[in-house]
ZADO-1210 file (C-alpha; in nm, 4 decimals, padded with zeros to 6 digits):
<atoms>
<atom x="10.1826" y="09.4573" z="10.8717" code="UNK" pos="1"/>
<atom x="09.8647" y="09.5653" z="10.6875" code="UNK" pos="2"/>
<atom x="09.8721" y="09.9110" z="10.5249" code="UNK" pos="3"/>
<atom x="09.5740" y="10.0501" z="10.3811" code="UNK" pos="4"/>
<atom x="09.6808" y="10.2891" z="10.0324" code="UNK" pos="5"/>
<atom x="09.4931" y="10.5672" z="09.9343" code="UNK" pos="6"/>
<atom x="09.4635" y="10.7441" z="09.5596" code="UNK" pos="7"/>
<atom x="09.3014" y="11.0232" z="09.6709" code="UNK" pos="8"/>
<atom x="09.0821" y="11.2181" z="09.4397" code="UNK" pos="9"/>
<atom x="08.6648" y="11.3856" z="09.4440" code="UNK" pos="10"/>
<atom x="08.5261" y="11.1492" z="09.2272" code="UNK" pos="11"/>
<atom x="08.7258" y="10.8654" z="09.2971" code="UNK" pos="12"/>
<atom x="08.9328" y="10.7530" z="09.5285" code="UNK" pos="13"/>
<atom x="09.1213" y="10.4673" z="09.5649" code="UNK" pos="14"/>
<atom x="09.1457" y="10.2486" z="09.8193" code="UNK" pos="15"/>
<atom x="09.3984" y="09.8977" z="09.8784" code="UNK" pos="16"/>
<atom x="09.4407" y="09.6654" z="10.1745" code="UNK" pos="17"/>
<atom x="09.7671" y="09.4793" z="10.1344" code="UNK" pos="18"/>
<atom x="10.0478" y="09.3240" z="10.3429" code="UNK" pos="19"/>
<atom x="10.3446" y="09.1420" z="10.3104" code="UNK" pos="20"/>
<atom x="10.3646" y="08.7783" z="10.4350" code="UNK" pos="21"/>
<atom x="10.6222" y="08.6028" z="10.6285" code="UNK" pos="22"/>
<atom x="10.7638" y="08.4846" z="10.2532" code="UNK" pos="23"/>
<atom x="10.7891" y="08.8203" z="10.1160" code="UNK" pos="24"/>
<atom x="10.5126" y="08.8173" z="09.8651" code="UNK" pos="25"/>
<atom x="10.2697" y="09.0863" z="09.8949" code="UNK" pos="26"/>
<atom x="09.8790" y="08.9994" z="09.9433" code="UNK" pos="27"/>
<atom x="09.5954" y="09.2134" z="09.8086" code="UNK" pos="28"/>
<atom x="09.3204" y="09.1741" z="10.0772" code="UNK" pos="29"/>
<atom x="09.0811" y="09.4251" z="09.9255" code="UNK" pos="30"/>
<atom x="09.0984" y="09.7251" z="09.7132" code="UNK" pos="31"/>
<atom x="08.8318" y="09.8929" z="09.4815" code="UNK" pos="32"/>
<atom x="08.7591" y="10.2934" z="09.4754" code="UNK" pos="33"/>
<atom x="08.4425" y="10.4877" z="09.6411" code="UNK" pos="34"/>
<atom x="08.2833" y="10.6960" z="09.4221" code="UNK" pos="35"/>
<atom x="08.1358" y="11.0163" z="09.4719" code="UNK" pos="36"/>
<atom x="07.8637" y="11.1652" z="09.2412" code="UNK" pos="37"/>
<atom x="07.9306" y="11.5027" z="09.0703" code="UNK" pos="38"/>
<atom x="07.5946" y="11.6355" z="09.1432" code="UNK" pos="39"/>
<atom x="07.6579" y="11.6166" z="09.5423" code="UNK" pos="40"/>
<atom x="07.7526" y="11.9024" z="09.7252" code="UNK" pos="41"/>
<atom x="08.1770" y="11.8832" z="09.7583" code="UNK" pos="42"/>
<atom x="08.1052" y="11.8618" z="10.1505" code="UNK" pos="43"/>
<atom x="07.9212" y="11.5573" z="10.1217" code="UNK" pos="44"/>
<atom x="08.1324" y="11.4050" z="09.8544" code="UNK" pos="45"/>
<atom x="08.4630" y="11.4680" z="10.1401" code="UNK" pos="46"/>
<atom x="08.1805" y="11.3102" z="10.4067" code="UNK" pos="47"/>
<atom x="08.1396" y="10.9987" z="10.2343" code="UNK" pos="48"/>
<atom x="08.5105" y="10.9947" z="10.1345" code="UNK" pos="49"/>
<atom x="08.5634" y="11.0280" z="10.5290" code="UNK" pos="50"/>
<atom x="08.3031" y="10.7839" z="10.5821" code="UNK" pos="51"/>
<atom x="08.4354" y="10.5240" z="10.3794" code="UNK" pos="52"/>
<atom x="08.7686" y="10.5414" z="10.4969" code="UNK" pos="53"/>
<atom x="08.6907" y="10.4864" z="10.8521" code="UNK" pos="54"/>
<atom x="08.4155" y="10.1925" z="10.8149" code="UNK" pos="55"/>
<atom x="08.7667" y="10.0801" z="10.6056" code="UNK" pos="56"/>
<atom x="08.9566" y="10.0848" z="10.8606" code="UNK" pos="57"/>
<atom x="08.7654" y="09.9713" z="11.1611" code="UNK" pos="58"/>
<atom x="08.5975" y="09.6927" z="10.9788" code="UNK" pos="59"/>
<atom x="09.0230" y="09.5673" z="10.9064" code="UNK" pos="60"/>
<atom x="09.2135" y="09.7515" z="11.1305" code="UNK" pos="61"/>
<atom x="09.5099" y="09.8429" z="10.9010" code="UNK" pos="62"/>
<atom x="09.8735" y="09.9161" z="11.0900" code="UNK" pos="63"/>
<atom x="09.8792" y="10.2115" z="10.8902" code="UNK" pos="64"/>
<atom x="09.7846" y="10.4296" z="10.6226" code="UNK" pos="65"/>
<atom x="09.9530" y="10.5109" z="10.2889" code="UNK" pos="66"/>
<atom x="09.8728" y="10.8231" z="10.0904" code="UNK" pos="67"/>
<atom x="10.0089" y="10.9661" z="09.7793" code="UNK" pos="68"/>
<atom x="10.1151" y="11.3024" z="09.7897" code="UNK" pos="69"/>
<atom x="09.9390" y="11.5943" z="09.5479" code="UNK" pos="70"/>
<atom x="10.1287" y="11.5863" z="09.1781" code="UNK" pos="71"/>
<atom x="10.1409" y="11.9544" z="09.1316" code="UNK" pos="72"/>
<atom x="10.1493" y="11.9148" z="08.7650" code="UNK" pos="73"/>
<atom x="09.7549" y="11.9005" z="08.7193" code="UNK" pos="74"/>
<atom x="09.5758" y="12.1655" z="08.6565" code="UNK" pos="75"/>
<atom x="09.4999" y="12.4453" z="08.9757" code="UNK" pos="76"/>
<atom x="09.0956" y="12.3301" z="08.9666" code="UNK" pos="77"/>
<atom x="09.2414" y="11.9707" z="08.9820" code="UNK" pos="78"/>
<atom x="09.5316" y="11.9970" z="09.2895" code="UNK" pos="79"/>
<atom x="09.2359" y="12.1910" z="09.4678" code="UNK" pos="80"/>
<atom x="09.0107" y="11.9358" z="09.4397" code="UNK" pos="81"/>
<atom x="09.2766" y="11.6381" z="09.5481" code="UNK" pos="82"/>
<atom x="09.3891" y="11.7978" z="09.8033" code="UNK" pos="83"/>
<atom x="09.0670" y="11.8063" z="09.9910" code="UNK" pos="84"/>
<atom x="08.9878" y="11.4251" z="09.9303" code="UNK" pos="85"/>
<atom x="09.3476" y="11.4393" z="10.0906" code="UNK" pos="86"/>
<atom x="09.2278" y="11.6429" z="10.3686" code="UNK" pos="87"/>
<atom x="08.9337" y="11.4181" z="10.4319" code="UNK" pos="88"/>
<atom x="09.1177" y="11.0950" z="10.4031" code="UNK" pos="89"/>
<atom x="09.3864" y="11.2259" z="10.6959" code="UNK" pos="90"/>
<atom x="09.1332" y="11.3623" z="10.8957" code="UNK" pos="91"/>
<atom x="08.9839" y="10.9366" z="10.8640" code="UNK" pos="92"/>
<atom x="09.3470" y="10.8117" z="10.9568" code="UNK" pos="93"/>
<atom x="09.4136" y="11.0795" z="11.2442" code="UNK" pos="94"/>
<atom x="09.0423" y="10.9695" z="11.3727" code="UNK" pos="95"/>
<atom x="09.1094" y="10.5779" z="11.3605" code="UNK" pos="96"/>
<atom x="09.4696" y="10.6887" z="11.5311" code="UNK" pos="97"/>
<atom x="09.7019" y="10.5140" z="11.2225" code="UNK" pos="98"/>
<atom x="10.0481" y="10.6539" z="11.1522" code="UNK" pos="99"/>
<atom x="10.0483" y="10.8236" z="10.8197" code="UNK" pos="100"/>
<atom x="10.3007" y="10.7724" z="10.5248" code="UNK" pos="101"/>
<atom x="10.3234" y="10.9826" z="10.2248" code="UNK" pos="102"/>
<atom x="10.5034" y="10.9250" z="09.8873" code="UNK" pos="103"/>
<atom x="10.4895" y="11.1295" z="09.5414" code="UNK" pos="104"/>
<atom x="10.4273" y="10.9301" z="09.1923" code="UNK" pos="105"/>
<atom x="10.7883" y="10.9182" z="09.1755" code="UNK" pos="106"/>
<atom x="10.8513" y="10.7220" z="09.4865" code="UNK" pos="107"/>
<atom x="10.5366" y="10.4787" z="09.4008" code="UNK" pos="108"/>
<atom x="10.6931" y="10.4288" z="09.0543" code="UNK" pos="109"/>
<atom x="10.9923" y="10.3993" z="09.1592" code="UNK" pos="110"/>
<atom x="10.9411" y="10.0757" z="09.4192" code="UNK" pos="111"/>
<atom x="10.6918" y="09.9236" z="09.1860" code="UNK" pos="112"/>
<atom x="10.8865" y="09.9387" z="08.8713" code="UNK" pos="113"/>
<atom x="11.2871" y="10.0101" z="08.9582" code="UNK" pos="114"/>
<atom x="11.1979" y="10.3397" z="08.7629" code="UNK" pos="115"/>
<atom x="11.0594" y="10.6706" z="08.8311" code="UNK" pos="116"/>
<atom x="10.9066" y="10.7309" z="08.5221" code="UNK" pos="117"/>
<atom x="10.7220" y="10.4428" z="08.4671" code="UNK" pos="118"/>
<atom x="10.4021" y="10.5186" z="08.2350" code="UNK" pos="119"/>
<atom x="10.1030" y="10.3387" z="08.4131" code="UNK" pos="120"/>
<atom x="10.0308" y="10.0673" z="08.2073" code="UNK" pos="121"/>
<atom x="10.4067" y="09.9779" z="08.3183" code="UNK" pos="122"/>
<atom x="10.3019" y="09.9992" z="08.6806" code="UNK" pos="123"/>
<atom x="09.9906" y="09.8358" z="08.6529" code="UNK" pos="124"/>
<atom x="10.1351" y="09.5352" z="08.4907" code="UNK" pos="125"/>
<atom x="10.3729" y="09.5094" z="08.7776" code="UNK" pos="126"/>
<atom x="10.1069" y="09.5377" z="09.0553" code="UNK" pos="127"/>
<atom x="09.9553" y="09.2663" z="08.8734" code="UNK" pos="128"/>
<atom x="10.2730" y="09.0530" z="08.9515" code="UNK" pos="129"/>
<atom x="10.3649" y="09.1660" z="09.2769" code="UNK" pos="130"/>
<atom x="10.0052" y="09.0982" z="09.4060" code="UNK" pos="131"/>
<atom x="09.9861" y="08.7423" z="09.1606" code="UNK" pos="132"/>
<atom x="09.6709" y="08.8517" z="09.0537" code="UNK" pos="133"/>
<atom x="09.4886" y="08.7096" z="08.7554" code="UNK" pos="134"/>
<atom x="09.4351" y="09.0753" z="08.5743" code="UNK" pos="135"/>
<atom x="09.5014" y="09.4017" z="08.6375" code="UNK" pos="136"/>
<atom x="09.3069" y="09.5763" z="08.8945" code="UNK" pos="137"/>
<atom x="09.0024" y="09.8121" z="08.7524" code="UNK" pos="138"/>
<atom x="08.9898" y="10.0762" z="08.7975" code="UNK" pos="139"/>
<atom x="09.3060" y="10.2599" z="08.7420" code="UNK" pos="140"/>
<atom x="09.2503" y="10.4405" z="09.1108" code="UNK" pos="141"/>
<atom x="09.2199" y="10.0938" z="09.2675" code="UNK" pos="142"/>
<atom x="09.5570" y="09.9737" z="09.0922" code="UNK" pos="143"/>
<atom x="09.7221" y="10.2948" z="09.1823" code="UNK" pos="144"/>
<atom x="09.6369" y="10.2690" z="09.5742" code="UNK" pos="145"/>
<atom x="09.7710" y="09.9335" z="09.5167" code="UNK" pos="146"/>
<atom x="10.0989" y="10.0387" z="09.4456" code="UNK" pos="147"/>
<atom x="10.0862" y="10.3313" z="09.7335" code="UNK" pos="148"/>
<atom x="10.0257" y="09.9959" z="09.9724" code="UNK" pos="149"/>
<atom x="10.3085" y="09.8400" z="09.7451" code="UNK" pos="150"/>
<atom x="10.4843" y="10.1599" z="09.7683" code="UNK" pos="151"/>
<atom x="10.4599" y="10.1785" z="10.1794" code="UNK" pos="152"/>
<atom x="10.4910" y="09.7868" z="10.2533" code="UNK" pos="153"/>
<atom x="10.8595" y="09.7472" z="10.0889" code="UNK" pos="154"/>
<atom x="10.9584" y="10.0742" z="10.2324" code="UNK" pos="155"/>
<atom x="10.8336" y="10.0254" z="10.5935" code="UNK" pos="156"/>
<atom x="11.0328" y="09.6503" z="10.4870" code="UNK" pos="157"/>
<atom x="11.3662" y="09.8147" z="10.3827" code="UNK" pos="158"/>
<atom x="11.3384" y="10.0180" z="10.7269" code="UNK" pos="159"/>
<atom x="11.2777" y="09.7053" z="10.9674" code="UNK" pos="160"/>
<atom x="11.5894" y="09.5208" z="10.7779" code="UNK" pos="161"/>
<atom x="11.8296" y="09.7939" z="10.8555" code="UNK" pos="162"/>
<atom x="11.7038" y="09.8890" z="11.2672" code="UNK" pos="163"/>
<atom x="11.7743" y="09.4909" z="11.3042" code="UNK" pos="164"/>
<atom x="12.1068" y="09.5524" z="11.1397" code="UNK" pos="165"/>
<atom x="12.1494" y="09.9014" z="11.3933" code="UNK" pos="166"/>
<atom x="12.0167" y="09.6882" z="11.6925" code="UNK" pos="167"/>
<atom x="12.3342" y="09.5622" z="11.8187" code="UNK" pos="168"/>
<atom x="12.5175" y="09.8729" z="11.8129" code="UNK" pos="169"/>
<atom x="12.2605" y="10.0933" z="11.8613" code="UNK" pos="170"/>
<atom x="12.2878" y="10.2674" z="11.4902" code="UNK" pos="171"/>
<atom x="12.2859" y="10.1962" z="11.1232" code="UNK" pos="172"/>
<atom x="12.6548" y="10.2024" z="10.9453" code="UNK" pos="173"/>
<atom x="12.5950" y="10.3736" z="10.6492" code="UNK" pos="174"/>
<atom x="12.8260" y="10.2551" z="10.3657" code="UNK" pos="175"/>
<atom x="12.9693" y="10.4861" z="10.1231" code="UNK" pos="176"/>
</atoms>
């Protein structure tokens, strides 16, 4: 399965193509950030964000996309201005038909590191191992849609392992 992650944000956004291989590792295929100059109009700036999400994901065809959710503890100007890279990044996956998965910080921390919390230095240090690459990615967006495709690619894991464990009785014991 090959999810492409999204950091979503104006000026930058970040963008990962990953998947997990038959051996459980995790493979970054490509990830960097598209920028967006300030002194464009904000509808252009959402075009090109658009834009380059869709020539993403027809020139590799993800499964899916992976998105992290608005952290509300930003400033007003800033949540504004995230949530309509947002908009224009699901309006990319609705138009190139891929199934949508959202997660806050805390859920991205939390299956990258084992901890909620994490500061991102923590996180990026563990993208760099999950993904056995030589440094950590640059710029911060591009590790951070990293670990959204991280994020999505062990959960969308976790939820495979347990419908083959439901398959023979046609549900999931949970255990107390």
């Amino acid at each position: 399965m090959m999810i492409l992650g999204i950091d979503p944000g104006t000026a930058t956004t970040g963008y990962a193509l990953a998947r997990l291989l038959r051996d459980h590792r995790l493979e970054a295929i490509e990830y960097g950030v598209i920028r967006t100059p300030a002194n464009l109009p904000l509808c252009e700036r959402l075009g090109a964000i658009y834009q380059a999400i869709e020539d993403l994901g027809r020139t590799h065809q993800p499964d899916a996309m992976a998105v992290e959710e608005i952290f509300f503890g930003r400033s007003a100007r800033n949540v504004f201005a995230v949530g309509q890279a947002r908009g224009a990044v699901l309006v990319a996956a609705a138009r190139l038909g891929l199934p949508v998965f959202e997660y806050t910080p805390m859920q991205v921390k939390q299956a990258v590191t084992g901890y909620g919390h994490a500061q991102k230095p923590q996180v990026q240090q563990m993208i760099k191992a999950l993904f056995g690459l030589s440094q950590v990615p640059r710029p911060d967006d591009a590790a951070d849609a990293l670990a959204v495709a991280a994020c999505c690619l062990h959960s969308q894991g976790l939820e495979r392992a347990l419908s083959k464990i439901g398959e023979g009785s046609g549900q999931v014991d949970r255990v107390r």
